[in-house]
Backbone as a printed PyTorch tensor [residue, N CA C, xyz], in Angstrom:
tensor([[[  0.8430,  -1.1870,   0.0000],
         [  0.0000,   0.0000,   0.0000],
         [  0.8910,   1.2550,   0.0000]],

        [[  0.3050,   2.4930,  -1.0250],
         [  1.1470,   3.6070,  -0.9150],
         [  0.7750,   4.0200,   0.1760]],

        [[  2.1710,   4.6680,   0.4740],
         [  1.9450,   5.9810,   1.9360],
         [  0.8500,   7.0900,   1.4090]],

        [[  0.5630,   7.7120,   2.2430],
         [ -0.1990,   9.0440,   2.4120],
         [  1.0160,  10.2330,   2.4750]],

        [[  0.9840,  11.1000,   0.9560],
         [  2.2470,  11.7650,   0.8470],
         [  1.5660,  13.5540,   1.1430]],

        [[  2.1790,  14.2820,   1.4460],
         [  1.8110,  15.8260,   1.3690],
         [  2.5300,  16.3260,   0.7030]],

        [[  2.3820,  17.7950,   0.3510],
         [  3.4510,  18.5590,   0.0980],
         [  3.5750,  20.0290,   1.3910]],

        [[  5.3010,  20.0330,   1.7000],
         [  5.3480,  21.0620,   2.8180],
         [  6.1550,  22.1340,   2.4180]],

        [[  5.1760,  22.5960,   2.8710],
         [  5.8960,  24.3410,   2.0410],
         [  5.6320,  25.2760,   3.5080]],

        [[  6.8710,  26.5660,   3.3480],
         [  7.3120,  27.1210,   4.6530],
         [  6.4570,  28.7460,   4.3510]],

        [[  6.0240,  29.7800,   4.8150],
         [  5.6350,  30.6900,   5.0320],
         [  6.0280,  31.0990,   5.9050]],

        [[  6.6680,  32.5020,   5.4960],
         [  7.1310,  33.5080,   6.2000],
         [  6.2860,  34.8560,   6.6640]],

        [[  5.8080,  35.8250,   7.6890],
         [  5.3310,  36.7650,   7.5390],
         [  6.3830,  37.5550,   8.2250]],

        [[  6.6130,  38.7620,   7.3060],
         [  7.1400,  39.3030,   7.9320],
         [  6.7740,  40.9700,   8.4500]],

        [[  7.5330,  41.2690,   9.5100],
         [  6.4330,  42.0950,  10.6660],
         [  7.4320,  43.4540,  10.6580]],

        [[  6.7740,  44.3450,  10.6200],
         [  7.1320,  45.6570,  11.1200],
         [  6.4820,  46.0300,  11.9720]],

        [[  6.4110,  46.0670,  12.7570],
         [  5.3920,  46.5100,  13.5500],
         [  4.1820,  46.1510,  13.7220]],

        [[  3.3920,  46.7020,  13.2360],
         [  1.7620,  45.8940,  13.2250],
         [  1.3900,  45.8620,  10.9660]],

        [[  2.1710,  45.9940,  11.2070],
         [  2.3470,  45.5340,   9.2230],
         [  2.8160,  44.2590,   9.0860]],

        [[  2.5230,  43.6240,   7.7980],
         [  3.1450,  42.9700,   7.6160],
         [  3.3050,  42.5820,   5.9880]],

        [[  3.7990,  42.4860,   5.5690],
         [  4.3710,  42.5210,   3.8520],
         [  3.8630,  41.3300,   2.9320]],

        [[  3.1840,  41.7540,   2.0600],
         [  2.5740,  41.2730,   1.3890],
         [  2.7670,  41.4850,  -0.6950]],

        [[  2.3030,  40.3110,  -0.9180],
         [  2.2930,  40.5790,  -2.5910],
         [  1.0730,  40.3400,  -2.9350]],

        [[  1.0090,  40.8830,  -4.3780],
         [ -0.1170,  40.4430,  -5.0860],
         [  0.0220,  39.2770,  -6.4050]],

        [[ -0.6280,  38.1470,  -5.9790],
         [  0.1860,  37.1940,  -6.7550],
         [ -0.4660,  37.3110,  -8.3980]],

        [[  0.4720,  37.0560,  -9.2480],
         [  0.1340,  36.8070, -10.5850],
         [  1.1250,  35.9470, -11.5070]],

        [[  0.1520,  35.3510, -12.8340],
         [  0.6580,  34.8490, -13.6290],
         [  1.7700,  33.4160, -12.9280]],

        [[  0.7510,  32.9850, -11.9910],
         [  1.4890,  31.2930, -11.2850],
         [  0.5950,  30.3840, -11.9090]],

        [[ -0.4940,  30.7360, -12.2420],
         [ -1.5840,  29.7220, -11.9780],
         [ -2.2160,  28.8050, -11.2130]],

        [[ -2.1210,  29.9830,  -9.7050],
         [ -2.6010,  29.6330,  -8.0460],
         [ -2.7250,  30.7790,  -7.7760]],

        [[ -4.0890,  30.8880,  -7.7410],
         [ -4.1090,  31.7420,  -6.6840],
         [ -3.8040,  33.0260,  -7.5630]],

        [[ -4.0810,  33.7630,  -8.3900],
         [ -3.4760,  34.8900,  -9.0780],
         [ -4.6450,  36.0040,  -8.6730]],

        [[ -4.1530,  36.9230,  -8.5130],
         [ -4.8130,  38.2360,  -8.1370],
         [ -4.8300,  38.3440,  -6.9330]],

        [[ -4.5930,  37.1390,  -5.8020],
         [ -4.9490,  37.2060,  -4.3610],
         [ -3.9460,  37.4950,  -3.7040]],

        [[ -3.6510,  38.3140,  -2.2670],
         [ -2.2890,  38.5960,  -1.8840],
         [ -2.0290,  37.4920,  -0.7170]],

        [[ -0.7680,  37.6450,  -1.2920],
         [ -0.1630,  36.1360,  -0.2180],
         [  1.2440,  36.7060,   0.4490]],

        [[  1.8380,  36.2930,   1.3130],
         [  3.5170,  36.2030,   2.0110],
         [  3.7660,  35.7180,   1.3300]],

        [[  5.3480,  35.8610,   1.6730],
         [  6.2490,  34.8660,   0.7450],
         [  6.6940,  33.5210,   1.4890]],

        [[  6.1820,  32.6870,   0.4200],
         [  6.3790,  31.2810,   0.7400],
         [  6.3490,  30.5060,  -0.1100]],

        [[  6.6040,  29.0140,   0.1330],
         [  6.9200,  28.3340,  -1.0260],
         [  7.2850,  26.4360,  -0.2870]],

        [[  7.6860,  25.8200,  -1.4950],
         [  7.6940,  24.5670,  -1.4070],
         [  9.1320,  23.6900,  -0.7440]],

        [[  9.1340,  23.1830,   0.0860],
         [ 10.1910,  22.4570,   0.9280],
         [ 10.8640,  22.0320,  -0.3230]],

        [[ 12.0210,  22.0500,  -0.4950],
         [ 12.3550,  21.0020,  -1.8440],
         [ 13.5150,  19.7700,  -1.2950]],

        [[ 13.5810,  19.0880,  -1.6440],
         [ 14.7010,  18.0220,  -1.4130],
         [ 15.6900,  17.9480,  -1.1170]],

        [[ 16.1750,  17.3960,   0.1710],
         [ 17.0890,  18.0370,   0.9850],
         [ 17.0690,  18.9040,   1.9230]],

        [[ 15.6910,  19.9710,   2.2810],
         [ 16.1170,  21.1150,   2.3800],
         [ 15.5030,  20.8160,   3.6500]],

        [[ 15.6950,  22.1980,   4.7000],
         [ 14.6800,  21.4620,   5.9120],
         [ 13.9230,  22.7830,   5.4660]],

        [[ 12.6660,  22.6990,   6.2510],
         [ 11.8930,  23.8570,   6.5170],
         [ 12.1790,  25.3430,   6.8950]],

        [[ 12.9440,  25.4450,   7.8200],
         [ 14.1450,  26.4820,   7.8840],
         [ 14.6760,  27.0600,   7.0990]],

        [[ 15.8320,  26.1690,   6.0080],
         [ 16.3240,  26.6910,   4.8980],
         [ 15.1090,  26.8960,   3.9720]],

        [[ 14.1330,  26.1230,   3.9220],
         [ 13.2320,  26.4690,   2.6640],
         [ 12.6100,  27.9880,   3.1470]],

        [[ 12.4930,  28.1740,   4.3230],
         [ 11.8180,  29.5870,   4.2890],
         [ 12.4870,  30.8430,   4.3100]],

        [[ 13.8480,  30.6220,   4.9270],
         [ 14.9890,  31.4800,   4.4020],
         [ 15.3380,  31.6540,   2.7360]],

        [[ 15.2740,  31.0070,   1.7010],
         [ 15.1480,  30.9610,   0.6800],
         [ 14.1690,  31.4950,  -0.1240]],

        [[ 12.9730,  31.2010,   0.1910],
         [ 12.0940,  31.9780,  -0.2580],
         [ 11.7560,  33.3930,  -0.1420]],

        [[ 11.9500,  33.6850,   1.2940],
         [ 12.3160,  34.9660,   1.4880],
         [ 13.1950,  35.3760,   0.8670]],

        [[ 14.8560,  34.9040,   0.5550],
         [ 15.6270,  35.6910,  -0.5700],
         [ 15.3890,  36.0620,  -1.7850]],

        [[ 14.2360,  35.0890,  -2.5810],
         [ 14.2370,  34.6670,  -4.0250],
         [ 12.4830,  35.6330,  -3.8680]],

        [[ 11.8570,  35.7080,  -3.2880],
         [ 11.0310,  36.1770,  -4.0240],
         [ 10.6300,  37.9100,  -3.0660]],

        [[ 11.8550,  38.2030,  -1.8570],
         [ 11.6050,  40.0490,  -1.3290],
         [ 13.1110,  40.4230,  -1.2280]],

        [[ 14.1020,  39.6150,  -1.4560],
         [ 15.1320,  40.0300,  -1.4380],
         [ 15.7070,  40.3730,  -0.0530]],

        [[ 15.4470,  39.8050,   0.4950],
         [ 16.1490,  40.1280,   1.9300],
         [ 16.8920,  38.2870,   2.9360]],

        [[ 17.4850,  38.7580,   3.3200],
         [ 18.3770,  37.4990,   3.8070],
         [ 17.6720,  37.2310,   5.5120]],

        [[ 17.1150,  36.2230,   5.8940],
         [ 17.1160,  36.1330,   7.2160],
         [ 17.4160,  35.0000,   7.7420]],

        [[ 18.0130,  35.4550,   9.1710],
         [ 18.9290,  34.0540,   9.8640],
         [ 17.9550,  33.2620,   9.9160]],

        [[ 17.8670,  31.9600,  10.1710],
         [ 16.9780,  30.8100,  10.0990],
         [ 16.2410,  30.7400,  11.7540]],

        [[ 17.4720,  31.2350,  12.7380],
         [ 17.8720,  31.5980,  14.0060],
         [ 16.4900,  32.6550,  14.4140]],

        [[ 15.9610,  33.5110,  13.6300],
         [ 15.5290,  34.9310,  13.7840],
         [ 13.8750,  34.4200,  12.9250]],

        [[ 13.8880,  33.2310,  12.6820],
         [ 12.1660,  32.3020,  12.3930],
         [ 11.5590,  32.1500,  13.2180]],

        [[ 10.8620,  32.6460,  13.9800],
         [ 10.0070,  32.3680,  15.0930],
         [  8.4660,  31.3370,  13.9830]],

        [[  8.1040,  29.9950,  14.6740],
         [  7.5730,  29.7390,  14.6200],
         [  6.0070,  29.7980,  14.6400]],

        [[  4.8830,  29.8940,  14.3800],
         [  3.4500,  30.2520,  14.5700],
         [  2.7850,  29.2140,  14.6160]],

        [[  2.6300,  28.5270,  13.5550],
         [  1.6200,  27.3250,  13.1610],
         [  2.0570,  26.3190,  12.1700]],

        [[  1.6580,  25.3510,  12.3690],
         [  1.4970,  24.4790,  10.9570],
         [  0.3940,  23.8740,  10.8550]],

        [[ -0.0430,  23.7360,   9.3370],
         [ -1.7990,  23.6430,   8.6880],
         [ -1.4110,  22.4890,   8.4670]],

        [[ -2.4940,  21.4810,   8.3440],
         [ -2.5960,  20.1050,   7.9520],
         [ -3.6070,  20.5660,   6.7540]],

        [[ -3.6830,  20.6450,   5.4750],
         [ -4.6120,  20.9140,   4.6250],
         [ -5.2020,  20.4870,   3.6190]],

        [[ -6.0100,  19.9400,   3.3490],
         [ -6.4510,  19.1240,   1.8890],
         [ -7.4210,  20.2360,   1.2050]],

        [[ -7.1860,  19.6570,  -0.1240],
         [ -8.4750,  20.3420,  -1.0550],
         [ -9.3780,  19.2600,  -0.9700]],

        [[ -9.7350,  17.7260,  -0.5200],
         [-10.5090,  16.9920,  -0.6490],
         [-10.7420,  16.3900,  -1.9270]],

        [[ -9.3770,  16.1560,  -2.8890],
         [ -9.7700,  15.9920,  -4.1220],
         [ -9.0280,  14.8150,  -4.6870]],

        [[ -8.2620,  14.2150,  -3.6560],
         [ -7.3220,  12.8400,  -3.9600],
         [ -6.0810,  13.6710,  -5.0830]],

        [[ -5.8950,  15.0540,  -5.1050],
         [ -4.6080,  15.5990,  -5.7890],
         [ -3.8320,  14.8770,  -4.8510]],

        [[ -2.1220,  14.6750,  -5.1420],
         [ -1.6850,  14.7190,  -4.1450],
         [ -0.8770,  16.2200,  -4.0350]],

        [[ -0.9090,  17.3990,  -4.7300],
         [ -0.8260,  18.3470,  -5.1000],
         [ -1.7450,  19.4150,  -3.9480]],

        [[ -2.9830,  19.0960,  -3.5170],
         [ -3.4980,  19.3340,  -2.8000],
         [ -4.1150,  18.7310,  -1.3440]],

        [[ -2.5210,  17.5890,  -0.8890],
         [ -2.5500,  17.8320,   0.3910],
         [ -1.4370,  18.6290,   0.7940]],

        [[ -1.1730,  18.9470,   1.8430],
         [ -0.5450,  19.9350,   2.3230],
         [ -0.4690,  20.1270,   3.8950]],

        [[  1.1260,  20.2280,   4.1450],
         [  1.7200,  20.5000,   5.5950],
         [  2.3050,  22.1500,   5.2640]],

        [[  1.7140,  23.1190,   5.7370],
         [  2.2380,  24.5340,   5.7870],
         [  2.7830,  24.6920,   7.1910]],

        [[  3.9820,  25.4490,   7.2760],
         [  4.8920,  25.4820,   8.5550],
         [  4.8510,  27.5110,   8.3970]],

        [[  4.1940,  28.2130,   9.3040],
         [  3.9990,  29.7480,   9.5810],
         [  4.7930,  30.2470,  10.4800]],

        [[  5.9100,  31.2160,   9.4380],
         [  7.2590,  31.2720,  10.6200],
         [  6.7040,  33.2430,  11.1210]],

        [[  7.4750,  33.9920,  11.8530],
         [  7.3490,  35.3330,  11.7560],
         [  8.8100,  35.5980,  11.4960]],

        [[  9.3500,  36.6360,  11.2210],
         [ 10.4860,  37.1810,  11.1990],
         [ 10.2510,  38.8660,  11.6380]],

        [[ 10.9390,  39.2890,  12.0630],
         [ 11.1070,  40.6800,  12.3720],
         [ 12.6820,  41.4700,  12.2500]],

        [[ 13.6230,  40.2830,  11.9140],
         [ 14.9070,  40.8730,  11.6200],
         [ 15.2860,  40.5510,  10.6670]],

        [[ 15.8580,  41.3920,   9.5180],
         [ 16.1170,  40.8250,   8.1620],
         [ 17.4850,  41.4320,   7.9400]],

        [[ 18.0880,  41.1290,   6.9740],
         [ 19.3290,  42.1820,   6.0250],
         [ 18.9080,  42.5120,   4.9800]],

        [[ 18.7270,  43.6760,   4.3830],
         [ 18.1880,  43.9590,   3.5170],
         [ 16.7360,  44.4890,   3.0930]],

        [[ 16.2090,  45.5290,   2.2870],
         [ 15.3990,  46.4360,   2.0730],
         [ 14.0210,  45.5320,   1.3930]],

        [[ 13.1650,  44.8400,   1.5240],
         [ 12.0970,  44.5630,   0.7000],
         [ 11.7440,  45.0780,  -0.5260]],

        [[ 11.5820,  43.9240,  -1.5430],
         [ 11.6450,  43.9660,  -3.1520],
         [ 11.0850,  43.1610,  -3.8360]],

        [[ 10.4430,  43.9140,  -4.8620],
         [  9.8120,  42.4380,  -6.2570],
         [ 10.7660,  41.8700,  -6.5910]],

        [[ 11.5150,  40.9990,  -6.3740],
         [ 12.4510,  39.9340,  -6.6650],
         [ 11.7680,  39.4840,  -8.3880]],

        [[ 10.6390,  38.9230,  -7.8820],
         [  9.7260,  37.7080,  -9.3360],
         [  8.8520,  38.3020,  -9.9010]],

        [[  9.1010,  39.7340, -10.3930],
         [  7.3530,  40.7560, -11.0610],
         [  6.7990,  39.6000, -11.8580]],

        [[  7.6240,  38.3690, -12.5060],
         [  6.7840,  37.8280, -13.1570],
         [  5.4250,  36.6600, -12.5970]],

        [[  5.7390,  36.2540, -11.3150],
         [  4.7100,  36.0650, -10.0590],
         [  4.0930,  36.6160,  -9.6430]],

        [[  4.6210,  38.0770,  -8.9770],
         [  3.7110,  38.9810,  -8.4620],
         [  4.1140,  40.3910,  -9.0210]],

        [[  2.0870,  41.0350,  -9.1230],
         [  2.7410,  42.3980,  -9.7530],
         [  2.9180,  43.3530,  -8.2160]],

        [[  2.8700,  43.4540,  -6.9200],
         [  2.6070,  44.3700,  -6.3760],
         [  3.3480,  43.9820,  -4.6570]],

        [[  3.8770,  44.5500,  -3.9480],
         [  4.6090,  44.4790,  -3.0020],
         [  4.1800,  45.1950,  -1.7190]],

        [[  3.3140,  45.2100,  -0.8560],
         [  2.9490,  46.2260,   0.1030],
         [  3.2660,  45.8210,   1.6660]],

        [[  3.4890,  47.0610,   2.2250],
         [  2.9380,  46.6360,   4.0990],
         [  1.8520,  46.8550,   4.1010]],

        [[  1.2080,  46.0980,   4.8030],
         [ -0.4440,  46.1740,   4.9610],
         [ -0.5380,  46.0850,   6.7900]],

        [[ -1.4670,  46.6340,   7.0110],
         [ -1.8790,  46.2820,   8.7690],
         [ -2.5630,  45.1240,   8.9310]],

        [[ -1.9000,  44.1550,   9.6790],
         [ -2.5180,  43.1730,   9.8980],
         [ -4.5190,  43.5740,  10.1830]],

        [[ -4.7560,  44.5020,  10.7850],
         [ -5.9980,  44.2620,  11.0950],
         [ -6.7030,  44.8530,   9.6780]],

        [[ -6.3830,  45.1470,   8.9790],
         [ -6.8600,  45.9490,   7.1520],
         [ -6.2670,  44.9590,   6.3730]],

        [[ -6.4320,  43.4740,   6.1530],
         [ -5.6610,  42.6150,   5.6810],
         [ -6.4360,  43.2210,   4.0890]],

        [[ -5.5400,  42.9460,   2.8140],
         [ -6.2530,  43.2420,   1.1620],
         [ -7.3920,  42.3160,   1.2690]],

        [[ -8.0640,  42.3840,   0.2460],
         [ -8.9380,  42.0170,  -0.3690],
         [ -8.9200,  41.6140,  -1.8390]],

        [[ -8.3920,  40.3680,  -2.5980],
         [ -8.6970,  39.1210,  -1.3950],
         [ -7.3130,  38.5890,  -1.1580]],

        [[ -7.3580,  38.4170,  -0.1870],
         [ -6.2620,  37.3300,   1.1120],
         [ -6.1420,  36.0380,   0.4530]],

        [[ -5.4660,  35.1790,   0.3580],
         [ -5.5340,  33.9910,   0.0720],
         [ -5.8240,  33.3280,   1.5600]],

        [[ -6.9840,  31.8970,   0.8410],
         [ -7.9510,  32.0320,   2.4240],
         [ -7.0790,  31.1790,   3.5500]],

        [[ -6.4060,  30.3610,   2.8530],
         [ -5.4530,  29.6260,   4.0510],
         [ -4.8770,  31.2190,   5.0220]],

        [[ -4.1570,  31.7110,   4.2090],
         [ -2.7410,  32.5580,   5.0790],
         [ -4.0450,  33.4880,   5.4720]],

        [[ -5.2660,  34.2240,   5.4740],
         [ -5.9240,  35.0060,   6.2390],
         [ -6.3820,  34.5350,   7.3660]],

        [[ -6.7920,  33.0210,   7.0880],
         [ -6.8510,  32.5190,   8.3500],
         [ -5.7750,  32.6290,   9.6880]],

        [[ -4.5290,  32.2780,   9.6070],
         [ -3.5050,  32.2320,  10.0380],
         [ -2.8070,  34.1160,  10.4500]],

        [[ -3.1040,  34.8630,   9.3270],
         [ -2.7340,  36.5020,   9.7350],
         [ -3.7440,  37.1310,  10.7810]],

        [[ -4.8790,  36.4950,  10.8760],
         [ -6.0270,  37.0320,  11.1690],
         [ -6.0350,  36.8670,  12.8870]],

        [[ -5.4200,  35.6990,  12.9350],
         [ -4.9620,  35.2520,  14.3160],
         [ -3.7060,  35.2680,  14.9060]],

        [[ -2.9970,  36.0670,  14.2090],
         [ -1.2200,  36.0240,  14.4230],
         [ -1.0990,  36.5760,  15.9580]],

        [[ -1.5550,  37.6870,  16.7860],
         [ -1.5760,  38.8190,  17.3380],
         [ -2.2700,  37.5040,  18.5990]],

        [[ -3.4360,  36.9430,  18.2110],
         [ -4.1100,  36.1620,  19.5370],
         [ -3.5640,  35.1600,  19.7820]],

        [[ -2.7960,  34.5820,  19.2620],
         [ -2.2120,  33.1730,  19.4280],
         [ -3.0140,  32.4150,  18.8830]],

        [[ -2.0180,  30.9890,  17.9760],
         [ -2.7480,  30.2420,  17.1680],
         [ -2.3490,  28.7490,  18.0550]],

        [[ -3.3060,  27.7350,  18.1180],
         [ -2.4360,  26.5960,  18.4100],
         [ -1.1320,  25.8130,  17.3660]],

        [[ -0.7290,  25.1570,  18.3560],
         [  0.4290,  24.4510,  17.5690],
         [  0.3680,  23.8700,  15.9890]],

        [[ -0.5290,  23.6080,  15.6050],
         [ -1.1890,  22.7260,  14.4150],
         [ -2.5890,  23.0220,  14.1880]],

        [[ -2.8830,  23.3270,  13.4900],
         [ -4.4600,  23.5470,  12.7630],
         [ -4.6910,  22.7270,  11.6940]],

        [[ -5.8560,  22.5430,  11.2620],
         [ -6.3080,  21.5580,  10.1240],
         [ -7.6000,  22.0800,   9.3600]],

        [[ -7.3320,  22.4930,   7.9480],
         [ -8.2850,  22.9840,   6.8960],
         [ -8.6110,  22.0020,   5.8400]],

        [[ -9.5930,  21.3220,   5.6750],
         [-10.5210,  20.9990,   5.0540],
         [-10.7560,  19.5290,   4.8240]],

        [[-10.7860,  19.1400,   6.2190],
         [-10.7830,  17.7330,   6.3670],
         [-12.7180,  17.9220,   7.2960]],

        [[-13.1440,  16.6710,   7.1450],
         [-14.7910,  16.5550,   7.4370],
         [-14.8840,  16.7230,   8.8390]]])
C-alpha cells in the first residue's frame, strides 16, 4: 500500500510593527490576483528552515537568519480531491529581523509588493494565510487543520 504523501511548504510573515508585507500574486496559476507572504515549497534536501529562508531571498530580497524564524503554526490541509498536489503541511514562521530592504524579486509572479496592517488585511487574502494573519496577534495553536470533514 502507498503511503499518504503531502506537500510542505514554509511561510514567512514578515512584521514591522503591526504591518506585515505582502504581494499580489500573478501569472502562477494559483491563486493569481490574491495577496499572499512569501512562501513556497520544501524542496529536497532542504529542511523547513532553509526552505523559508530561501524563499524569502528569491522572491523580497532580503536574507534572514533561520535563528531569527520564530515559529506560529502548521496547517494540515487538503483540497478533498485525492490531488496529491493538494494535500498539504504549511509550517507559519514570523520574522522581524532581516538584512536587507524589501523587493519584487519575481514581477513575473507577483505584480505588487505592500505593508499592509494586519488588522486591514487586502482584499482578497488567500484564504489559508488570512486565516492564520487574522490570528497572528491572539495566538494560534500548535497545528491547525483545513478541510478535512
Amino acid at each position: 500500500m502507498d503511503r499518504f504523501r503531502v506537500v510542505p511548504a514554509a511561510y514567512v510573515v514578515l512584521r514591522r510593527g503591526d504591518e506585515v508585507l505582502m504581494m499580489l500574486r500573478a501569472n502562477t496559476g494559483y491563486m493569481d490576483g490574491y495577496w499572499a507572504v512569501p512562501a513556497g515549497h520544501v524542496e529536497r534536501g532542504e529542511s523547513v528552515l532553509e526552505a523559508a529562508a530561501r524563499e524569502v531571498r528569491e522572491e523580497v530580497g532580503v536574507e534572514i537568519d533561520p535563528a531569527d524564524l520564530v515559529p506560529v503554526t502548521a496547517m494540515h490541509r487538503t483540497g478533498g480531491n485525492g490531488d496529491p498536489i493538494d494535500e498539504r503541511v504549511d509550517f507559519f514562521f514570523t520574522a522581524s529581523r532581516w538584512t536587507g530592504e524589501p523587493r519584487l524579486m519575481e514581477p513575473e509572479k507577483a505584480d505588487r509588493l505592500e505593508w499592509v496592517r494586519l488588522d486591514k488585511l487586502p482584499e482578497p487574502t488567500v484564504p489559508h494565510e488570512a486565516r492564520v494573519l487574522a490570528a497572528l496577534d491572539d495566538g494560534l495553536p500548535a497545528v491547525i487543520v483545513q478541510g478535512f470533514s
